[in-house]
N, C-alpha and C positions, 0 to 999 in steps of 0.2 A: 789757524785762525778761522772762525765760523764765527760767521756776523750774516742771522734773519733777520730783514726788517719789513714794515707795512706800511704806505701814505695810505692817505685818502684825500680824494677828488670828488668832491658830491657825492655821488653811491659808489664810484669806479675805486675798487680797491687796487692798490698794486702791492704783490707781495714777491718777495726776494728774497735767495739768500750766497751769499759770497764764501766760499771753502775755499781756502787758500793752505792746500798740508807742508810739510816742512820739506817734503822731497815732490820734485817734480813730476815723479814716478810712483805716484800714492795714487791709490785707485779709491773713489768714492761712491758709494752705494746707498740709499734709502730714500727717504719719501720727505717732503715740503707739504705738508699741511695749514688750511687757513680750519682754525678755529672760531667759534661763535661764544661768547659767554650768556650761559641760562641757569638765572639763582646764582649760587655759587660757583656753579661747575663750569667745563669748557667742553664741548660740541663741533663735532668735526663738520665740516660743511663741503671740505674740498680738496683735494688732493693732487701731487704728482711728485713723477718718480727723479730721485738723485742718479746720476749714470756717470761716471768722468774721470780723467785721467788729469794730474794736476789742478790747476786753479778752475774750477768748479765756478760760472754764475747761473743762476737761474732767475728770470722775471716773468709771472705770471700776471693776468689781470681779474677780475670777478666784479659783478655788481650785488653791492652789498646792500642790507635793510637799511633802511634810515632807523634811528635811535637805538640800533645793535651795533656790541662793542665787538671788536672782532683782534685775534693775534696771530701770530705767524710762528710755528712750531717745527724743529728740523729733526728728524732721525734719522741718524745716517751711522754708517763706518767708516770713516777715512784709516786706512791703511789698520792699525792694530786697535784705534781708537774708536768708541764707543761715545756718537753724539747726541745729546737730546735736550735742543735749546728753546727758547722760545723767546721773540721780539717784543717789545712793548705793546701795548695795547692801543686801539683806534677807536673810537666811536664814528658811526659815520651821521 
């Protein structure tokens, strides 16, 4: 189970993600990205690293633009698996 998500608080973004693998002993590895949307495309603005051993949380904060939409994007490997999710979207 990988569940990224985003609030927003006035500018204060919070972004998160919950890696929960099937064995307790899955190692996870990769990066939490918050993206920016510009035009069509999506814009990385920030980053940090996945590192862990079983159930995986991470909660980061960032101050975001006011009327930029912003998402939360996971790449990781948990154990044999291959992750590349992304959370809803926020406007701030």
């Amino acid at each position: 189970m990988v569940i990224p998500s985003i609030s927003v608080s006035g500018t204060q973004l919070s972004v998160s993600v919950l890696i929960s693998p099937k064995k307790p002993t899955t190692t996870t590895t990769g990066t939490l990205y918050l993206e920016k949307k510009v035009g069509n495309a999506w814009t990385e603005v920030a980053s940090w690293p996945i590192d862990g051993t079983g159930t995986v949380s991470i909660t980061k904060n960032y101050r975001g633009t006011k009327g930029v939409t912003y998402h939360t994007r996971v790449v990781a490997t948990t154990g044999a698996d291959d992750i590349d999710l992304v959370s809803t979207e926020r406007t701030v």
